[in-house]
C-alpha positions as CSV (number, residue, x, y, z in Angstrom):
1,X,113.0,234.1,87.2
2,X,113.8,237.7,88.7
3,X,112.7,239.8,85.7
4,X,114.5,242.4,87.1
5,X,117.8,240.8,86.1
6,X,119.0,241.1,82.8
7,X,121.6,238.7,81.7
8,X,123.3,239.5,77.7
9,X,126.4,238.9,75.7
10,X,128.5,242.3,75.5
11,X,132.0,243.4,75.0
12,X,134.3,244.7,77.2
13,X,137.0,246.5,75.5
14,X,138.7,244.3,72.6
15,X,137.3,241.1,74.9
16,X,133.8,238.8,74.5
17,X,132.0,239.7,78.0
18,X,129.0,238.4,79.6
19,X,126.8,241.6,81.4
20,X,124.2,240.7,84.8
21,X,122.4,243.4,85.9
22,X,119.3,244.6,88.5
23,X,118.0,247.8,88.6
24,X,121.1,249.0,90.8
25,X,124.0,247.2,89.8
26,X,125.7,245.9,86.5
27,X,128.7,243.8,86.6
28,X,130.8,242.8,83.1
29,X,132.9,239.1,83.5
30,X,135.1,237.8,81.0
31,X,135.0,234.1,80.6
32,X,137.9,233.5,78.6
33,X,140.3,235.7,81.2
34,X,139.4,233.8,84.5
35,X,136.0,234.8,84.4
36,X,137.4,237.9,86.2
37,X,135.0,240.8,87.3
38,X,136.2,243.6,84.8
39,X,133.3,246.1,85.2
40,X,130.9,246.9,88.4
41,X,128.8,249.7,87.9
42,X,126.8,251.7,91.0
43,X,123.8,252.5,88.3
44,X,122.2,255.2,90.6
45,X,125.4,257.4,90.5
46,X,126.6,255.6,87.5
47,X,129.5,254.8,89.8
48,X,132.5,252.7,88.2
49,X,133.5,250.7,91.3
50,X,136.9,248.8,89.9
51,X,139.8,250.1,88.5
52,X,140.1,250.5,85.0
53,X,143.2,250.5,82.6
54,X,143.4,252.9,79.6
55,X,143.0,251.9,75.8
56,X,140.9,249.7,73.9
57,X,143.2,246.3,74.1
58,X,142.7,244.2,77.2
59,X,146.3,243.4,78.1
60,X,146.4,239.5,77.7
61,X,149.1,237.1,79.8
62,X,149.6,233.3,78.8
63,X,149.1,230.8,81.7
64,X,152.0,231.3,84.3
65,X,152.1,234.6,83.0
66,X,153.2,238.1,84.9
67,X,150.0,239.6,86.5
68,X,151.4,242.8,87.3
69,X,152.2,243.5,83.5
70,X,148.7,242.3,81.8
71,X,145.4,244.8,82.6
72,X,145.3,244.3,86.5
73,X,142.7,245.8,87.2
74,X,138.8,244.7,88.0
75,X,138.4,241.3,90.1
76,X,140.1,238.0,89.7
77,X,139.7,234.8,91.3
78,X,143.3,233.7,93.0
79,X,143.7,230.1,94.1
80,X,145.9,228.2,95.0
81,X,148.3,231.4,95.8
82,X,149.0,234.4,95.2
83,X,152.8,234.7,95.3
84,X,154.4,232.3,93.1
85,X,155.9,229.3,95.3
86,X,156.3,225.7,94.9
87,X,153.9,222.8,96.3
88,X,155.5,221.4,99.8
89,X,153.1,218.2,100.3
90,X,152.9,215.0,98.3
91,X,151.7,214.1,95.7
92,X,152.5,217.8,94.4
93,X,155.9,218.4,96.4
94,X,157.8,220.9,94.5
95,X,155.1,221.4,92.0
96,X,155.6,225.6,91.1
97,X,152.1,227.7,91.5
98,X,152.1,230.4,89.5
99,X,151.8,234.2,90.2
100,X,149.2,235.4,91.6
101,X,147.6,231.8,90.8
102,X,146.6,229.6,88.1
103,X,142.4,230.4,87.4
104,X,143.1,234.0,86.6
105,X,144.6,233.5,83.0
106,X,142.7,230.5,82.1
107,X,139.6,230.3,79.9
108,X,136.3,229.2,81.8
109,X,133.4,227.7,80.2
110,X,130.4,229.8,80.5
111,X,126.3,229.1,81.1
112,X,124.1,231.9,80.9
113,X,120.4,231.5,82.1
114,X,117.6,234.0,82.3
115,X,118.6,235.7,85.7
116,X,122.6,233.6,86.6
117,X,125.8,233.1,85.2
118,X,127.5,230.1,86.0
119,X,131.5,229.9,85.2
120,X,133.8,226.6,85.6
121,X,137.1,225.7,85.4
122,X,139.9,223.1,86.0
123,X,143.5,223.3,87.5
124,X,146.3,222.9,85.2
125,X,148.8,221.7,87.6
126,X,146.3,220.4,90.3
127,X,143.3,218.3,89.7
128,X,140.5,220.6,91.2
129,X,138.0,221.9,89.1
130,X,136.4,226.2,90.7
131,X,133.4,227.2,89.7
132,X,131.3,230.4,90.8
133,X,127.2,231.3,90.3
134,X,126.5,234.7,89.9
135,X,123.4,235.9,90.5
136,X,121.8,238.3,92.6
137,X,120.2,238.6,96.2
138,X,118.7,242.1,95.9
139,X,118.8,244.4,93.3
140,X,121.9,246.0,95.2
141,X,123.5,242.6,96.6
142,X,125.5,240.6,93.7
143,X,126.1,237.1,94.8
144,X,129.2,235.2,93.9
145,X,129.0,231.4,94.8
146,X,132.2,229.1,95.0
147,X,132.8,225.3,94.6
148,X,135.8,223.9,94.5
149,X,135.8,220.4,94.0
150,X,138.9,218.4,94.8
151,X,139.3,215.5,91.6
152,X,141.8,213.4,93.8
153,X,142.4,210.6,96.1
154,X,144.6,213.2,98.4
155,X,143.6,216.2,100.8
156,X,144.9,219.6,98.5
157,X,146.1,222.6,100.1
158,X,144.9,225.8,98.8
159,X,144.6,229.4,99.0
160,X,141.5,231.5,97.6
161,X,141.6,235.0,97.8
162,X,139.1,237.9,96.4
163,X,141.9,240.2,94.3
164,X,139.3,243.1,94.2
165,X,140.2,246.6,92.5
166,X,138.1,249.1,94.0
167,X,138.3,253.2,93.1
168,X,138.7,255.2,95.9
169,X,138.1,259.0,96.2
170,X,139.0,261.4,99.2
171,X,137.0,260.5,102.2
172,X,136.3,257.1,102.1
173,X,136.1,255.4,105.4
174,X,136.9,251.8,105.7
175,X,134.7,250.2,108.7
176,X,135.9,246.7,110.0
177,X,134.1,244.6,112.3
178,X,134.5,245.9,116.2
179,X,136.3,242.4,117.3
180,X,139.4,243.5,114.8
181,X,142.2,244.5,117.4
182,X,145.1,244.4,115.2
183,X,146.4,244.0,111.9
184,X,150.0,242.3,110.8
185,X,152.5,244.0,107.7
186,X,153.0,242.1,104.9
187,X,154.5,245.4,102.7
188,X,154.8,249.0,103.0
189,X,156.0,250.9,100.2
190,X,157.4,254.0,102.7
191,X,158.1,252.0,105.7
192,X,155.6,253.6,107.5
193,X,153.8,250.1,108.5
194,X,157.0,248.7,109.6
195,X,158.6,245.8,107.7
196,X,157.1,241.8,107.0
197,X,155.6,240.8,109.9
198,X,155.5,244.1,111.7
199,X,152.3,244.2,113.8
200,X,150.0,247.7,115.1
201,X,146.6,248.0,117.0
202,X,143.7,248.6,114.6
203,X,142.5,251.4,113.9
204,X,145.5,253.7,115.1
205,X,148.4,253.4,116.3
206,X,151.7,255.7,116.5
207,X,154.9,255.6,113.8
208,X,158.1,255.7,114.5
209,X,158.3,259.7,114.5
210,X,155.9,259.9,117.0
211,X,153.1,260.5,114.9
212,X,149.7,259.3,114.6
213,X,148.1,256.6,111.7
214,X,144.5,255.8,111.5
215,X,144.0,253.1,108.8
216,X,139.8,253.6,108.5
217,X,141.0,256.6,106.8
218,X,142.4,256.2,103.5
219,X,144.9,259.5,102.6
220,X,145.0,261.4,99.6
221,X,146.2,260.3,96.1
222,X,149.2,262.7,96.6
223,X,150.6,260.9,99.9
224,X,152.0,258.6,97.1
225,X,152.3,255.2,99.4
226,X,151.1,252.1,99.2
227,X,150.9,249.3,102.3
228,X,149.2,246.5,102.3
229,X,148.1,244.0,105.6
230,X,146.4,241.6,107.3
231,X,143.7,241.3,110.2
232,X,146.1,239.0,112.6
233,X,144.1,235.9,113.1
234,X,140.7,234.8,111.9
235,X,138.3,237.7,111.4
236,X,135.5,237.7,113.8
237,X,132.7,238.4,111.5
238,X,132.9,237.8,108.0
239,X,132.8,241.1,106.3
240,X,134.3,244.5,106.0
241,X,132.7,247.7,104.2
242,X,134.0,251.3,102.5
243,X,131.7,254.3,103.5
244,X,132.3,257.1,100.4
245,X,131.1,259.8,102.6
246,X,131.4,262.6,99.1
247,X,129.7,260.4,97.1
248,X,126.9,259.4,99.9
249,X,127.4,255.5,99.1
250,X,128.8,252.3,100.9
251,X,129.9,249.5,99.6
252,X,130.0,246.0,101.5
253,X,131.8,242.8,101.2
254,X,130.2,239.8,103.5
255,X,131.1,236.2,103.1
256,X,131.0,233.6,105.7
257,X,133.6,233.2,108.0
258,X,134.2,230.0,108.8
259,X,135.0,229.0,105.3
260,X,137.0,232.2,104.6
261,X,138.1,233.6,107.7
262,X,141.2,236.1,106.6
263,X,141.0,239.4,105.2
264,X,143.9,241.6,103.5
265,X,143.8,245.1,102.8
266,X,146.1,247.3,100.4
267,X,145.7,250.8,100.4
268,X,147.1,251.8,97.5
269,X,147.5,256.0,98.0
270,X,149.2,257.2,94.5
271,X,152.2,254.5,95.6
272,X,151.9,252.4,93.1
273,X,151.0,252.8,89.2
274,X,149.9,256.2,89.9
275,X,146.9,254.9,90.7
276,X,144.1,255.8,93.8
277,X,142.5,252.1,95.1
278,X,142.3,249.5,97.9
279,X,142.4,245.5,97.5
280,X,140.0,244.4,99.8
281,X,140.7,240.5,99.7
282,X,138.8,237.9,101.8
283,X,140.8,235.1,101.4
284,X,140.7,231.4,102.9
285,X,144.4,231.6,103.4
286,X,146.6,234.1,105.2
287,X,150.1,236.5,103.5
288,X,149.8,235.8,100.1
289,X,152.1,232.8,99.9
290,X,150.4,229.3,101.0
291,X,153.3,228.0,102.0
292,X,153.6,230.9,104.8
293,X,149.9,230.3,105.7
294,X,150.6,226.7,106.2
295,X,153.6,227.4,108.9
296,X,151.0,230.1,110.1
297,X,148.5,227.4,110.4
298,X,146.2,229.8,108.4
299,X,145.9,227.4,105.2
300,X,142.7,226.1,104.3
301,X,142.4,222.7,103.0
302,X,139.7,220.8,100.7
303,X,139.4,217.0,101.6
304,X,140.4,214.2,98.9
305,X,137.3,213.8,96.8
306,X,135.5,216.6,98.3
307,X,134.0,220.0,98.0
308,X,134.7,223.3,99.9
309,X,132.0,225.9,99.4
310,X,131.7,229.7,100.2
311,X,130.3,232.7,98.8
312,X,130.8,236.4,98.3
313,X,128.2,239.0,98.4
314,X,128.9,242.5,97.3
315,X,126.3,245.5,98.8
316,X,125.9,248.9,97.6
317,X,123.5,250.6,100.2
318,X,122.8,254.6,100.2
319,X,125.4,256.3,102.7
320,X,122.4,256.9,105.1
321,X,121.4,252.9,105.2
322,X,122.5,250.6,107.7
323,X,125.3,248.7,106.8
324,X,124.4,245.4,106.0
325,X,125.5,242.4,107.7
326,X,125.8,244.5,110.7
């Protein structure tokens, strides 16, 4: 037992929540609403790192619900999508996959021990069962460990992707790993990423009016634009990491690559919601929709009978500290 952990029932706004916390971070989950990530506190700074929704009532959706219109905010789980589709291989074919997946509406059953929280539930439409372990590493590294087990006799196609919510403020640098060369559109609110499919050099590249774009920088709230993209291809190292240069702290996402090797990013600049964030998404399947990802041959597939297995860690490091993994 790490006795520097402390693991306790709470509340998070109308909601039952379930708090871990070291001496540098505390995170709030919510077991009935997909065990989602609805609180992650930098204790030193008493940072709020996720966006967070006015009032006092969480905005609940039913299963198969809207996303968009409940709180949207914090961190859920998606799998087996994220835009709503239908099932293209048998035994499923033409099963429909909800928006923005099924886990993130459903209830999980819960375990709390002295210094981990364990969270499980099953597919509704699919017969898989997800379940996560949190814990942490270090006092500044929370660990997030997947399972998903696959309850069938046939191979199941799926998509998991890390929907994370995270507050920005002017400044922040976003640092990918030096083998990133270029990055592919998926949406772009002003058109200045091009259309669907669109790709441009990472970091910089020119627009169409001849002037210049360097994505490490996120823009100011007032730009009011919102794009979102992908790293084209696998990522070369599994992680990416947000430098808050005003606020002297990084925060870093690692997971390993060969079991999630795709990353999306939205930068989210005052375009949409008025709000001032970036999804950072490591995901095990590329552009949202896993039927695109299958005809990319980006999909990721768990065996019949089997279990695939990754993690996510989640650093907060002092803005003079090395960057961890690096």
């Amino acid at each position: 037992m790490n006795k520097r952990v402390s693991v306790y029932e709470s509340r998070y706004k109308d909601q039952a929540a379930v708090t871990i916390e070291s001496e540098v971070l505390k995170a709030l989950f919510l077991p009935s609403i997909g065990a989602k990530m609805s609180s992650l506190v930098y204790k030193p700074l008493e940072y709020e790192l996720l966006v967070q929704r006015p009032g006092s009532t969480y905005l609940l959706q039913p299963y198969d619900g809207d996303y968009v219109a409940g709180e949207c905010s914090g961190f859920d789980d998606m799998l087996p999508t994220i835009d709503a589709c239908f099932y293209q291989s048998y035994p499923w074919k033409g099963a429909p996959m909800p928006d923005h997946g099924e886990v993130w509406s459903l209830p999980w059953d819960c375990r709390v021990e002295e210094d981990h929280v364990y969270f499980g539930t099953h597919g509704v439409r699919f017969p898989y069962r997800l379940e996560k372990s949190v814990s942490f590493g270090a006092p500044s590294t929370l660990h997030i460990a997947y399972r998903l087990m696959n309850l069938s006799a046939f191979d199941f196609d799926f998509m998991w992707a890390a929907h994370t919510m995270f507050n920005l403020e002017e400044g922040v640098e976003l640092v990918l790993p030096a083998g990133v060369r270029q990055v592919v559109t998926r949406l772009s609110f002003e058109g200045g990423m091009g259309e669907y499919g669109d790709e441009f050099t990472w970091p910089a590249f020119t627009l169409a009016d001849g002037t210049q774009r360097d994505l490490r920088w996120l823009r100011p709230k007032h730009t009011r634009d919102a794009d979102k993209y992908f790293v084209k291809g696998r990522m070369p190292e599994g992680w990416c990491a947000l430098k808050y240069h005003h606020s002297d702290f990084i925060l870093a996402l690692s997971w390993p690559v060969e079991q999630v090797p795709y990353l999306g990013i939205l930068s989210n600049e005052g375009g949409w919601q008025d709000l001032y964030n970036i999804f950072l998404e490591p995901c095990t399947a590329s552009f949202d929709d896993l039927n695109v990802a299958k005809v990319r041959g980006q999909c990721s597939v768990v065996k019949a009978g089997a279990s695939y297995e990754w993690h996510l860690d989640i650093d907060l490091l002092p803005g003079g500290a090395p960057m961890k993994p690096l």
